[in-house]
Wavefront OBJ file of the C-alpha trace (Angstrom):
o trace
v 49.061 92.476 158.931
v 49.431 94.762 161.540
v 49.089 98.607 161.060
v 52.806 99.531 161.217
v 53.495 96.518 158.967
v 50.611 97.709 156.337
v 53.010 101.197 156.520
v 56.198 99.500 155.643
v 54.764 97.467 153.056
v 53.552 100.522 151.010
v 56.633 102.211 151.547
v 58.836 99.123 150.413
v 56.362 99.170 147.253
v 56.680 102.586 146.436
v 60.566 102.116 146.452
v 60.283 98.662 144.418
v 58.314 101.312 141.661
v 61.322 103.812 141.526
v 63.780 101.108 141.614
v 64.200 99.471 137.639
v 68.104 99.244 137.390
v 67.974 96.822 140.760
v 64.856 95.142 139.263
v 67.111 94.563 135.620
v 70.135 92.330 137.423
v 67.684 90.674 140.254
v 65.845 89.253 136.810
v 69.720 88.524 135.552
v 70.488 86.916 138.520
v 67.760 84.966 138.409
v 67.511 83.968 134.926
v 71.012 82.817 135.602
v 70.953 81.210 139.053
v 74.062 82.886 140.094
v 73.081 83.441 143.823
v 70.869 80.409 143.877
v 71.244 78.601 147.299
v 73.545 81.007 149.201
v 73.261 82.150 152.886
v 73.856 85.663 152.582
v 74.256 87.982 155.929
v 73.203 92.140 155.440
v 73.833 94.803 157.745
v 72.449 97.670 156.624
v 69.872 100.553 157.208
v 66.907 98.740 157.483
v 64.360 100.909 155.389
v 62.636 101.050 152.432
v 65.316 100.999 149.824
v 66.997 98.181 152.019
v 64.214 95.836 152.164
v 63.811 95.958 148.189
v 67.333 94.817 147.999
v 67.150 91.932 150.473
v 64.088 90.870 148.583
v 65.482 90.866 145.521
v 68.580 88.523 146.567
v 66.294 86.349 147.809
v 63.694 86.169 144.594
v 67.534 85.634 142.920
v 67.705 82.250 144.978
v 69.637 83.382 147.913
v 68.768 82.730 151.783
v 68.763 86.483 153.537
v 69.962 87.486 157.282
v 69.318 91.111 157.694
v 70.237 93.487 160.330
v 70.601 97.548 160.618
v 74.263 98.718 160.415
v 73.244 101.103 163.046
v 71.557 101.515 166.248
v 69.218 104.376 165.006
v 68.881 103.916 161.192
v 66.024 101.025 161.191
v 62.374 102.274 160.074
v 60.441 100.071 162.146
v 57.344 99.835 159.481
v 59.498 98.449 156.823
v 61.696 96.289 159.672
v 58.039 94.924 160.393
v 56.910 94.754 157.003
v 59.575 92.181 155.847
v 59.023 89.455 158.484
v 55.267 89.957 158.472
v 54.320 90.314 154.811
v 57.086 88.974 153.382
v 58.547 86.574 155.723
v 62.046 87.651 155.760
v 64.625 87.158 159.006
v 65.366 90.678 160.019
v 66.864 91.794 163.239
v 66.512 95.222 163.817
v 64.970 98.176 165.716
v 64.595 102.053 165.816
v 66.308 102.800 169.363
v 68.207 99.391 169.874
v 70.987 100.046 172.565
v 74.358 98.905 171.601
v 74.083 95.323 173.127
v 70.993 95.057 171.230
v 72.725 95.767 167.631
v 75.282 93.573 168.413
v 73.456 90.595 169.330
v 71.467 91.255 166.496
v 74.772 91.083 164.065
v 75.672 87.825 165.602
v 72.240 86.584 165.191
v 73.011 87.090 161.058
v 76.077 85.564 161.389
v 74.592 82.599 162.721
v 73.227 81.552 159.528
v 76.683 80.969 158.747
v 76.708 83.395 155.370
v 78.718 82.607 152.382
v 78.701 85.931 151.412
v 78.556 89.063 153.069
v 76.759 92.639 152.080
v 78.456 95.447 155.207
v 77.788 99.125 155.902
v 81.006 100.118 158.681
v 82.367 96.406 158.565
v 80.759 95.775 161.473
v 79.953 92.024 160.422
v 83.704 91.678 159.081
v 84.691 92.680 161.839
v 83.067 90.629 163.848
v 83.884 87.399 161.584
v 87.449 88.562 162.212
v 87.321 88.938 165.854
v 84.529 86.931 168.289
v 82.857 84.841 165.407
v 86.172 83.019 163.928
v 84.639 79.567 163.949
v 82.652 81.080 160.414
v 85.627 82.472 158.571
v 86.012 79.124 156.441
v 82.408 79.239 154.973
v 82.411 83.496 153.876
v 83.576 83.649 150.002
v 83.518 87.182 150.543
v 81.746 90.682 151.375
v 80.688 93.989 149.693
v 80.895 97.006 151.723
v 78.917 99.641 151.231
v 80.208 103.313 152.822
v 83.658 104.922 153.235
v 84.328 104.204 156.666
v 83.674 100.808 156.314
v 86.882 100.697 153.433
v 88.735 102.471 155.679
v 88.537 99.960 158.654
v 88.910 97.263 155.659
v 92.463 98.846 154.015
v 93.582 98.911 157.471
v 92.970 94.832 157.772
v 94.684 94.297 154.767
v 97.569 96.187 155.646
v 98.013 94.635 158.967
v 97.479 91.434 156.807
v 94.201 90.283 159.026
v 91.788 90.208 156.186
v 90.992 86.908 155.270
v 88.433 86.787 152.671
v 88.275 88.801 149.759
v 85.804 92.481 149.890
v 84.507 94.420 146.878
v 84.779 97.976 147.423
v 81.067 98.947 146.497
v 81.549 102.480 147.747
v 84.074 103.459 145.259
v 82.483 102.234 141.960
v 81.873 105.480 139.569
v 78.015 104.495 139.992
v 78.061 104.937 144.025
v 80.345 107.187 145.519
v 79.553 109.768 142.304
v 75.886 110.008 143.047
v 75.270 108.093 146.625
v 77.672 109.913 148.798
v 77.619 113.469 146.825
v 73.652 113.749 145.687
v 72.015 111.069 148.123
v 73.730 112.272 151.332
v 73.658 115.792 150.109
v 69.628 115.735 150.047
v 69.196 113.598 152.892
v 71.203 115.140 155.215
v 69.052 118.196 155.035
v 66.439 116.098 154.797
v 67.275 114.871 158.486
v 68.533 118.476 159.479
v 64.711 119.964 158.527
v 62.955 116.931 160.123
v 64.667 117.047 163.226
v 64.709 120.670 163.867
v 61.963 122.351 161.554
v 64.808 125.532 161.460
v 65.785 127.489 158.631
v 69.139 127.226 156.882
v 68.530 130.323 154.482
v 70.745 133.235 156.156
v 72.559 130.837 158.432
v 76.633 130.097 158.458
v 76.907 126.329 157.976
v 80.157 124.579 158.876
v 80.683 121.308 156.744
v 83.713 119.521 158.042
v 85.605 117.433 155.887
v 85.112 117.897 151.365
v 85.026 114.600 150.565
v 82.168 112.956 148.297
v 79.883 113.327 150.941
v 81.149 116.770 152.389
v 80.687 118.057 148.629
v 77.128 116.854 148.409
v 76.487 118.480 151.837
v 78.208 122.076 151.069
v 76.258 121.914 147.585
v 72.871 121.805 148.879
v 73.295 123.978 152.125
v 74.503 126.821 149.294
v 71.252 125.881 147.446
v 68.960 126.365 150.684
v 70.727 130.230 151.228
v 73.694 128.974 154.026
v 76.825 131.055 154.144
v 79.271 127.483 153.847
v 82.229 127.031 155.379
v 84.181 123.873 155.023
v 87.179 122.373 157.204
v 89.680 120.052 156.008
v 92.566 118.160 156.820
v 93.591 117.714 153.417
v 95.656 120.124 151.186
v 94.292 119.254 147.999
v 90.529 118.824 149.026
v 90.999 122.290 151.063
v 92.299 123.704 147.816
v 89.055 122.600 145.595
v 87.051 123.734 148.035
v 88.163 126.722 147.932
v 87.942 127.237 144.238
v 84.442 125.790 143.915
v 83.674 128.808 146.233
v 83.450 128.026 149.672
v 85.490 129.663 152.915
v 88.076 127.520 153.999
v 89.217 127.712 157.675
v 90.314 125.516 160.851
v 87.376 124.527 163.105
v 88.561 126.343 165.743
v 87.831 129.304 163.493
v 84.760 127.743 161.878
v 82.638 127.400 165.219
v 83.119 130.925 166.143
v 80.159 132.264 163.377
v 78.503 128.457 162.568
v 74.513 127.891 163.498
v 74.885 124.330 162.104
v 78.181 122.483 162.192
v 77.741 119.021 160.153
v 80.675 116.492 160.114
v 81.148 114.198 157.413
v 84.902 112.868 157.399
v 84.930 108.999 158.503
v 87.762 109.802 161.713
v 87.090 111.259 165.177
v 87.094 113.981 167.523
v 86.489 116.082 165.057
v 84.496 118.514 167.721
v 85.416 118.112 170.912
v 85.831 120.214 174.380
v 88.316 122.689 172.317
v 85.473 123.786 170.499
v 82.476 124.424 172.415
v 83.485 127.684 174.347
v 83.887 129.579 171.003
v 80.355 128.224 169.824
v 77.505 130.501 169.538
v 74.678 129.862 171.483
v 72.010 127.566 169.925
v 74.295 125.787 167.714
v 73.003 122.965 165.763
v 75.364 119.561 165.956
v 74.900 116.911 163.563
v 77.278 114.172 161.804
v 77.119 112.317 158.415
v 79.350 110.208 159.014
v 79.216 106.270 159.952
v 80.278 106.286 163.433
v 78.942 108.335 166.626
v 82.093 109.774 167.304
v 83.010 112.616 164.783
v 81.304 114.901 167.652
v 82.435 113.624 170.898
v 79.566 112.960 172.867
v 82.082 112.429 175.704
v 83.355 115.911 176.037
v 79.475 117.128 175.661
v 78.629 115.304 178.818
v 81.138 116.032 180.881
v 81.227 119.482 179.777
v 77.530 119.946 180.198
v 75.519 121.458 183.367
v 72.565 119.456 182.076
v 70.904 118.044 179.022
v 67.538 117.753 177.911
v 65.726 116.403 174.966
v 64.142 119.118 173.595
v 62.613 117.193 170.072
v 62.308 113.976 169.133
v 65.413 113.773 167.484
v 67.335 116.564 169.427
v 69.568 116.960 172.592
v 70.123 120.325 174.327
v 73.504 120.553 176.427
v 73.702 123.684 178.555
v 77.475 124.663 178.548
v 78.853 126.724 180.777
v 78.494 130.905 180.273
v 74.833 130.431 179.508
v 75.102 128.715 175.839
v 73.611 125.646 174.420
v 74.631 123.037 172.169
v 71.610 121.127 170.064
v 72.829 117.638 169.518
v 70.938 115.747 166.605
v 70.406 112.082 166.372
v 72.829 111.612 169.597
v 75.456 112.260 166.807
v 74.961 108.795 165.016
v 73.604 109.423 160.724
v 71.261 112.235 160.275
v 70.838 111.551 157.457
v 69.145 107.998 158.082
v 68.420 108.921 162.175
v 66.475 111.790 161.811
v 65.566 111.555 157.943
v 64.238 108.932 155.380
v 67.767 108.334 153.920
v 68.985 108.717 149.988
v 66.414 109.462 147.640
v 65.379 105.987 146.025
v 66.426 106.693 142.929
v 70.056 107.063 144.255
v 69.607 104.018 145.871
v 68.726 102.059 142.798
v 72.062 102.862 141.243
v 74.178 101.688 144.584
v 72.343 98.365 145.760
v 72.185 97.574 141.643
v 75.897 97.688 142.498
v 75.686 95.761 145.357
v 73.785 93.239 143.446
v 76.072 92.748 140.618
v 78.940 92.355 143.047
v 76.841 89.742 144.632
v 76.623 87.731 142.128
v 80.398 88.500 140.963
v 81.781 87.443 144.331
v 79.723 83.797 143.733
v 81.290 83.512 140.752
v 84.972 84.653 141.394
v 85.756 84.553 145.218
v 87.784 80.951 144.964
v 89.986 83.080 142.428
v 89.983 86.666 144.308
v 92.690 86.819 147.046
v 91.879 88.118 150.701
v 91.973 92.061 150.123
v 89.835 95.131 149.212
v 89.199 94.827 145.602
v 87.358 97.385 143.162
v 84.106 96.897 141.426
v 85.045 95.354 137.847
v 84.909 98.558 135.591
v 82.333 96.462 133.238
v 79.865 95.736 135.959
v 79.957 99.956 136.949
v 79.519 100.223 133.463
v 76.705 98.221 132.861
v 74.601 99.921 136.097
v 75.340 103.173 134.576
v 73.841 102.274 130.864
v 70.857 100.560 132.796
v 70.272 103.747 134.427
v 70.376 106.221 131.363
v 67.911 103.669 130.054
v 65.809 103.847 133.127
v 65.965 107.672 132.641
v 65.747 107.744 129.104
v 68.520 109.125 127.852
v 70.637 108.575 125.247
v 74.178 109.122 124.374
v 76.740 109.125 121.160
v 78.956 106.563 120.398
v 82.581 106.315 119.420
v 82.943 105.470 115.459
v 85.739 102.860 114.606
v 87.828 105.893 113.366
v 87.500 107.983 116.783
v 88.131 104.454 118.647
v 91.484 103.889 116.854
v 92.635 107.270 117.344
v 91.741 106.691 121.032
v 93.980 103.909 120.829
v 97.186 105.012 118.891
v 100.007 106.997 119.673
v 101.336 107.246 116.451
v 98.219 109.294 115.049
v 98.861 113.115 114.808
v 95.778 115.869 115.117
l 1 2 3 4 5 6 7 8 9 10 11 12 13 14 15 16 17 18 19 20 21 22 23 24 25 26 27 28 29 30 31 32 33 34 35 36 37 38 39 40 41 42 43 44 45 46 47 48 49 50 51 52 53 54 55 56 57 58 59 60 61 62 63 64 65 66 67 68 69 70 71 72 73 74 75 76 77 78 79 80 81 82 83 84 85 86 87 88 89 90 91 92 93 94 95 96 97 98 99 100 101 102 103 104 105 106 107 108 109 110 111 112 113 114 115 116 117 118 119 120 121 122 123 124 125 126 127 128 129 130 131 132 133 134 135 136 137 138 139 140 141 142 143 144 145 146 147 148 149 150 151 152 153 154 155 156 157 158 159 160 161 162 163 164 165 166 167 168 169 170 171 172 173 174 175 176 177 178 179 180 181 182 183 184 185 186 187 188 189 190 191 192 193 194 195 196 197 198 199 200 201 202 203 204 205 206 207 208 209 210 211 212 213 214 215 216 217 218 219 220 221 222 223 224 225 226 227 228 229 230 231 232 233 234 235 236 237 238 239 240 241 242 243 244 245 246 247 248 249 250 251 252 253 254 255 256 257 258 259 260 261 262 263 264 265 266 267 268 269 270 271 272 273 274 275 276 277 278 279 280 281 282 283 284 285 286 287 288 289 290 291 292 293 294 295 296 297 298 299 300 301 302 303 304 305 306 307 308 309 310 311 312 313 314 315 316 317 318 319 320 321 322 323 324 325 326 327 328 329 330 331 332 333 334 335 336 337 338 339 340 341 342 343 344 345 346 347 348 349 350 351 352 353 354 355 356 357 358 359 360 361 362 363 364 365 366 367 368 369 370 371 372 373 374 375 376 377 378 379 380 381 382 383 384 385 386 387 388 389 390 391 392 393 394 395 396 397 398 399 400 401 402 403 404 405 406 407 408 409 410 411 412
């Protein structure tokens, strides 16, 4: 084994140690069969948490294709760990240029998948567009993130989806913790590792309160930031405010911000109209799937020069003497420039990934092509796995408080 391989390993062992709810339905799917002798093709970050997944499909019987969802978010150890030690077919790399990540998502769909496991819908996509030929053979897909489900409603409006897709990111047991806790630690995680600056003292801009733009504002209050959060929406806008944070257009926002962090799932959300009101210095980063929340565009051609000043940062000289510090050339910073969700977090969303697995094997013939929500028994059953992982324990309804739940002829 080489030494970069030797790292991965011990890094995909250390997450297979915090990882019991996964390990509980791999050993179901197993025991049952359920995924035994399907092709199935993953895009996703290739890292530690990743690589436990794959490798627990495939102990469950299925063949794995695995590829990064994007160009920056592959830790090579681990990438080199699973076809070394363990013999898996991954195609990824740290640094792969665009034509690079794309030929390596074609080279998962040509092990013609019956199911599919997307982060962004890249591989959907791709099914739907250049790679038609496979669209018989794919039962279905799970996708993983919030901007992949948008680009998926979208096909199903436009009636262009043609195999059914579980919505993984919206079961209770993902989008509660993964986007709001394990983007919310890991995006300062990638913020401290690519810039080694304090936050403590400093206005931080958070654009967008979703899930993820929650988890973000949450923490940056908890390191000592002064956070101020953008929106588009009037009721998000509205709970941000009462949970305590400024509320104000970007245009506004940039005036005072020494970090601006994007986390919405659309574009353009900074762009030329932005960067003469920005202080000097400013920090740039997104959360989001895609590289094009900050426009990377208007930076270059607004730009009198650029320089990588870190490993993981770009300085832009704008006109008047200021700089902008881009991070992670505006692709996740969370997974770029960081070591992605905390693996515990993880546990609870590829358990759900699992479980949807083996659901789709089960029930595609009978699901129809469109975006479909976890079963509310399967979220269920990942979320009593993990209090029993934790150790925790809970009441339970009596038959007398269930059929008072359940009548509406029953007074106080």
């Amino acid at each position: 084994m080489s030494e970069l391989g030797d790292v991965g390993a011990r890094r995909i062992e250390w997450a297979r140690d915090h990882m019991p709810v996964l390990a509980a339905i791999r050993d179901e799917l197993k025991q049952k069969k359920t995924l035994r002798g399907l092709r199935i093709g993953m895009a996703l970050h290739v890292e530690a948490k990743t690589g436990v997944l794959a490798l627990s499909l495939r102990e469950a019987g299925a063949t794995i294709r695995l590829s990064s969802c994007n160009p920056l978010s592959t830790d090579d150890s681990v990438a080199t760990a699973l076809a070394e030690t363990y013999g898996l077919e991954v195609y990824a790399k740290k640094w792969q240029t665009n034509e690079e990540y794309y030929a390596n998502l074609h080279k998962v769909l040509d092990l013609k998948p019956d199911l599919i496991i997307d982060d962004g819908s890249d591989l959907v996509n791709l099914l739907h567009t250049k790679r038609r030929e496979l669209l018989e053979g794919v039962r279905g897909a799970n996708e993983e993130t919030t901007t992949g489900i948008i680009r998926l409603r979208a096909m199903e409006r436009d009636g262009a989806l043609r195999f059914p897709v579980i919505d993984v990111n919206d079961a209770q047991m993902k989008h509660l913790f993964d986007n709001r806790y394990g983007t919310g630690q890991s995006t300062i995680d990638g913020l401290m590792n690519a810039t080694n600056l304090l936050i403590a003292g400093k206005t931080f801009v958070v654009a967008g309160y979703g899930w993820t733009g929650r988890g973000i504002a949450m923490r940056a209050r908890g390191m000592g930031a002064r956070v101020v959060v953008t929106e588009v929406d009037s009721v998000k806008a509205i709970e941000a405010s009462m949970d305590g944070f400024e509320v104000v257009p970007m245009r506004s926002a940039v005036r005072e911000a020494d970090f601006i962090v994007t986390a919405t799932g659309c574009k353009d959300i900074v762009t030329a109209a932005h960067f003469p009101a920005m202080k000097d210095g400013v920090v740039l980063a997104n959360a989001g799937h895609f590289d094009n929340e900050i426009s990377k565009a208007d930076l270059e051609k607004a730009a009198k020069s650029k320089r990588r000043v870190r490993e993981f940062v770009d300085e832009y000289a704008l006109p008047g003497g200021k700089r902008a510090n881009l991070v992670a050339e505006g692709r996740l910073v969370n997974i770029a420039a960081g070591q992605g969700h905390p693996v515990e977090i993880m546990d609870m969303s590829f358990a759900i990934q699992a479980v949807s697995a083996g659901y789709l094997a089960q029930n595609a013939s009978r699901l129809q092509p469109r975006v479909h929500p976890v079963p509310p028994a399967l979220d269920l059953k990942v979320a009593r796995l993990k209090l029993r992982s934790m150790g925790v324990r809970i009441d339970h309804l009596t038959k007398a408080q269930r059929a008072y739940l359940d009548s509406w002829q029953e007074g106080t």
